[in-house]
C-alpha positions as CSV (number, residue, x, y, z in Angstrom):
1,X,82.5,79.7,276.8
2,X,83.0,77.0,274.1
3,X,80.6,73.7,273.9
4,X,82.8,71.7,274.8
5,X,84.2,73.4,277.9
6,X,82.3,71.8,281.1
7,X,79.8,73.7,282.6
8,X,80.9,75.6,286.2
9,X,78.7,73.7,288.5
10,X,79.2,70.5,286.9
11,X,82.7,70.7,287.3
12,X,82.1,71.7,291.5
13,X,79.4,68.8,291.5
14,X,82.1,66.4,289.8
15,X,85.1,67.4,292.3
16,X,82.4,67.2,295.3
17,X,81.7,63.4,294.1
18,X,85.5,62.9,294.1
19,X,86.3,63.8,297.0
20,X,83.4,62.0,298.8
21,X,84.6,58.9,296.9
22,X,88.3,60.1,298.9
23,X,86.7,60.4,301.9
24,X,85.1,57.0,301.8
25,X,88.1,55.5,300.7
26,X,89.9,56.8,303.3
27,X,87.8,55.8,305.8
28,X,87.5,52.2,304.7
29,X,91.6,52.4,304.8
30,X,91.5,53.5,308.9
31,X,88.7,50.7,309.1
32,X,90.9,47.8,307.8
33,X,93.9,49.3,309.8
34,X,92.0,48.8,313.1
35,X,90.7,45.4,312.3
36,X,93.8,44.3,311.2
37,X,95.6,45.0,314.6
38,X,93.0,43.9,316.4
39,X,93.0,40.5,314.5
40,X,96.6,40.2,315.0
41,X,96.4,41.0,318.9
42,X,93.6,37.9,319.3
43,X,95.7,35.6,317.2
44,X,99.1,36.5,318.8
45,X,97.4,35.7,322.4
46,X,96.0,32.4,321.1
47,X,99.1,31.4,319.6
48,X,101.4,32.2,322.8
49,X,98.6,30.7,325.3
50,X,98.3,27.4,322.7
51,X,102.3,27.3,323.0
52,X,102.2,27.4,327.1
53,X,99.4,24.8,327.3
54,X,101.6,22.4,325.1
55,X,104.8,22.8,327.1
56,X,103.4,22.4,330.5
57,X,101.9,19.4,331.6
58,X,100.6,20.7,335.0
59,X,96.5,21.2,335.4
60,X,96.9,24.5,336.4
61,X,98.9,25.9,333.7
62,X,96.5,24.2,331.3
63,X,93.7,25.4,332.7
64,X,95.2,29.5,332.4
65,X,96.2,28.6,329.1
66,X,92.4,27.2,328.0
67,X,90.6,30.1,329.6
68,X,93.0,32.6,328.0
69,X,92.5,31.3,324.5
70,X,88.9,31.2,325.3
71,X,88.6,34.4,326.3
72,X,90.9,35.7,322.9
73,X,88.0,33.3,321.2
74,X,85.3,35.2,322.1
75,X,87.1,38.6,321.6
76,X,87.3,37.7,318.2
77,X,83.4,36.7,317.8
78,X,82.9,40.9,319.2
79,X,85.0,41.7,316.9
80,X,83.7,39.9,313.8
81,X,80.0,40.4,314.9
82,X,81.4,43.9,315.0
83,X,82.7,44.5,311.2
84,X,80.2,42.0,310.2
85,X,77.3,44.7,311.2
86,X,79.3,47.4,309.4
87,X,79.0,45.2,306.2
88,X,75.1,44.8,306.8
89,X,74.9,48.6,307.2
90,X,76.5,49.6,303.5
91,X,73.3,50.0,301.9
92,X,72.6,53.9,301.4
93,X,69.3,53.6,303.1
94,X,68.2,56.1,306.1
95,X,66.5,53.9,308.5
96,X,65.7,53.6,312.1
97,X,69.3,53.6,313.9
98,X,70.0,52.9,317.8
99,X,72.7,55.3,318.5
100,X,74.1,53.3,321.8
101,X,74.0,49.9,319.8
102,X,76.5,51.8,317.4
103,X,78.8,53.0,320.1
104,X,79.2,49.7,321.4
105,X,80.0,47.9,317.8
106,X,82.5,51.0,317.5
107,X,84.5,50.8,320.6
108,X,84.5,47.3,320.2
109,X,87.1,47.9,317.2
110,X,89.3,50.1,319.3
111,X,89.1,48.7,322.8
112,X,93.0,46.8,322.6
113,X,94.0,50.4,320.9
114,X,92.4,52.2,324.0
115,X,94.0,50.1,326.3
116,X,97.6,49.9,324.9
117,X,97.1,54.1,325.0
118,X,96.0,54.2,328.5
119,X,92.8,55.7,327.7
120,X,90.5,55.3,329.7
121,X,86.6,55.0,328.5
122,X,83.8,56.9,330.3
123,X,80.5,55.4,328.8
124,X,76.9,57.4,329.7
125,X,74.9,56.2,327.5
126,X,71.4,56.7,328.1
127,X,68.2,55.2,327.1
128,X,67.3,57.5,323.8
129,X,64.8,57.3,320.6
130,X,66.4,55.7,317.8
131,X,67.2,58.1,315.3
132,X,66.9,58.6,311.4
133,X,70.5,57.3,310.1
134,X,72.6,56.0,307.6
135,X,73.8,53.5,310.3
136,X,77.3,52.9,308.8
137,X,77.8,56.6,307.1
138,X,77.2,57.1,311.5
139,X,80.0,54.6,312.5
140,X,82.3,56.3,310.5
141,X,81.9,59.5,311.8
142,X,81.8,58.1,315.7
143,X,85.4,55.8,314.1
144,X,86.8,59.0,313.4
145,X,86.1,61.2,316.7
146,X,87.0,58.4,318.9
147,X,90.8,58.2,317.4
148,X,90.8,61.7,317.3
149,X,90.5,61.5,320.4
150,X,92.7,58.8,321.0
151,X,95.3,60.5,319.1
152,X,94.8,63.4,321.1
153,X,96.3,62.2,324.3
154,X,99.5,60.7,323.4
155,X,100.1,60.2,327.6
156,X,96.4,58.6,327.8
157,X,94.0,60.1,329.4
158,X,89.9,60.2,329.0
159,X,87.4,59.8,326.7
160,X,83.4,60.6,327.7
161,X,81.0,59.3,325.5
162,X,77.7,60.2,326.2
163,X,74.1,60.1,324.7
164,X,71.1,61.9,325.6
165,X,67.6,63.2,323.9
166,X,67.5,67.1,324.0
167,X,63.6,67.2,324.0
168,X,63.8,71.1,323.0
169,X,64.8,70.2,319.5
170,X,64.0,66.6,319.2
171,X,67.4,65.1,318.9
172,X,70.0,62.6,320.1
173,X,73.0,64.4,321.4
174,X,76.1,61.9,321.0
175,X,79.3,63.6,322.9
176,X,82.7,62.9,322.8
177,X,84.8,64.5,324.7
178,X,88.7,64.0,325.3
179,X,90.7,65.3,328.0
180,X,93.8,66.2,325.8
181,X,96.2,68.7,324.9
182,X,93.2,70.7,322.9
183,X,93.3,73.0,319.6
184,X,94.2,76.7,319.8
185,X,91.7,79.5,318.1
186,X,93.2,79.9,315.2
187,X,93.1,76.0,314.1
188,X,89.7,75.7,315.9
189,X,87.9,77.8,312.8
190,X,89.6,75.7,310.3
191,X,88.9,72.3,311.5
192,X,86.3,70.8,309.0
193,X,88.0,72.4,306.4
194,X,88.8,69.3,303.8
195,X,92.4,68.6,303.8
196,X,93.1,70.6,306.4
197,X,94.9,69.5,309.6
198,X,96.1,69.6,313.0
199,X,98.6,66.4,312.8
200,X,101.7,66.2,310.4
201,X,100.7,62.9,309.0
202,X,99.1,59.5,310.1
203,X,100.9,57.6,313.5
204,X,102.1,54.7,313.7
205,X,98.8,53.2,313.4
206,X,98.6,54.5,309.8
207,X,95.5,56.3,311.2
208,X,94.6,60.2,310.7
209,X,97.0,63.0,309.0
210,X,94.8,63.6,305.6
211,X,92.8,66.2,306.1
212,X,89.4,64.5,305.3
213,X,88.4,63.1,308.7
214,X,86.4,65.8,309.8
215,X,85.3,67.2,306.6
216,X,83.7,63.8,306.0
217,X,82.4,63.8,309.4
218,X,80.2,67.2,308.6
219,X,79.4,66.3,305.2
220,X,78.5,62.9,306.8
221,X,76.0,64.8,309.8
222,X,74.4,67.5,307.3
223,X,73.6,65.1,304.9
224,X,71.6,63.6,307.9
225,X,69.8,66.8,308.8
226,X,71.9,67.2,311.8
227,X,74.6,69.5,313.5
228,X,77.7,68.9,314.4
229,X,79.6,71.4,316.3
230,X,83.3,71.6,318.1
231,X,84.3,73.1,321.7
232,X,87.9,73.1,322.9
233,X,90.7,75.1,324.3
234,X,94.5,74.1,324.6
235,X,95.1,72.2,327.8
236,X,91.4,71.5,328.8
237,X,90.4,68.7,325.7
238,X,88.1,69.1,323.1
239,X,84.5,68.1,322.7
240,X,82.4,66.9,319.6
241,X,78.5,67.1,319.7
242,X,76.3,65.8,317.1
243,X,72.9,66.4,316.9
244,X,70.5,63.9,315.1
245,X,67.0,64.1,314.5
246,X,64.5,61.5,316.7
247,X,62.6,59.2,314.7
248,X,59.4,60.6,313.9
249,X,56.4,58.5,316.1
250,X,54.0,57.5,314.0
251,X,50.5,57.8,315.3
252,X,48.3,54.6,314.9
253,X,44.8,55.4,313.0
254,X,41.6,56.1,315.7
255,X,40.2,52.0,315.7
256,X,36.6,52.0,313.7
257,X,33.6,51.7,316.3
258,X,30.8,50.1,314.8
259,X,27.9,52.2,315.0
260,X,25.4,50.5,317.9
261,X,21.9,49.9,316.4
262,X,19.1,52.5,317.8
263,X,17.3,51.6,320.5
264,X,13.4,52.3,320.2
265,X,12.1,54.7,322.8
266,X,9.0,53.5,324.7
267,X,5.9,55.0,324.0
268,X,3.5,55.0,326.9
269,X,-0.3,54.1,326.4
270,X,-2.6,56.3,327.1
């Protein structure tokens, strides 16, 4: 092999930083979809309801009209509080995460897409330890299953998310599971494969189709010292489980005791 001819692994190590960078990029792509409809959604409701209140006159038609644009308002503080603690989380630090806090912020991005899918949204999430995380790297694994899942049950249907500490290996267990059509055996073995696929392209969303989803989502998980593992079967749904370690307690040093001063013993007289 001549000098100049790059070196095996450095080759492997430059495609593996490629197709991170592909991963991330596609990722951030899904991310600006979803906001972008949900923006659109709050503006189109404050629009129409700003448009009512101006033609009526009456109190009452005013009044549905002001609490409708209030309530579009506030839907659009979630949502910005939402993608505005995405944007604090882009640092490439592993620090303390709550898992449920990041659940919330997620669904918050797709509740209007859950809705106008009829999917309905079955939260258990239980008090847990925080866990060791990359807390965006972890919202864009949870973005991912959760329009999976959407995109799994195209006549709705019903999503579980649930969170729990497994005590035997000191983790938070984050489920998702969807009731849809499922994935037969012979995809099921393939499925964090990069590029490979279960869906011919993205829908009309512009969401899903490339491949890099779930390959992302593993890379994402073992990078965190956690599992991630896949259960379905065609007509029954398909479930996601990912296991991330607990925060390790610290244990606060013994406090000092000062040494008490000796007390004479008491010599009798003869």
């Amino acid at each position: 092999m001549s000098d100049q001819t790059p070196d095996l692994k450095q080759q492997v190590e430059l495609l593996k930083a490629q197709l991170a960078q592909a991963q991330k990029m596609t990722a951030l792509g899904e991310l600006v979809s979803t906001t972008t409809h949900e923006f659109n959604n709050v503006l189109m409701t404050i629009i129409n309801y700003a448009k009512l209140g101006l033609r009526h006159k009456d109190d009452a038609s005013r009044q549905k009209a002001f609490e409708k644009i209030l309530g579009a308002g506030e839907r659009a503080a979630r949502i910005t509080n939402s993608v505005l603690g995405m944007a604090r989380n882009r640092s490439d630090r592993f620090e303390p995460a709550d898992l449920r806090g990041l659940v919330e912020e997620s669904l918050v991005l797709l509740e209007r897409e859950f809705n106008k899918y009829r999917i309905h949204v079955d939260k258990q999430l239980n008090d847990v330890p925080e866990v060791i995380a990359n807390a965006n790297q972890i919202q864009q694994v949870l973005l991912n299953l959760l329009i999976n899942a959407r995109q799994a049950m195209q006549e709705g249907g019903h999503v579980l998310i649930k969170t729990e500490h497994n005590r035997e290996t000191n983790t938070v267990d984050l489920i998702v599971r969807d009731s849809g059509g499922g994935i037969p055996a012979d995809k099921l073995r393939r499925i964090f494969d990069p590029f490979f696929s279960t869906k011919s392209g993205p829908d009309e969303t512009g969401k899903g189709g490339t491949g890099l989803g779930l390959a992302s989502c593993r890379d994402i998980i073992e990078a965190h010292h956690g599992r991630i593992r896949v259960e379905s079967a065609v007509g029954k749904g398909t479930a996601f489980t990912i296991k991330l370690p607990v925060v390790a307690k610290r244990v606060a040093p013994a406090p000092i005791v000062a040494a008490k001063p000796a007390i004479p013993s008491t010599i009798s007289q003869p």
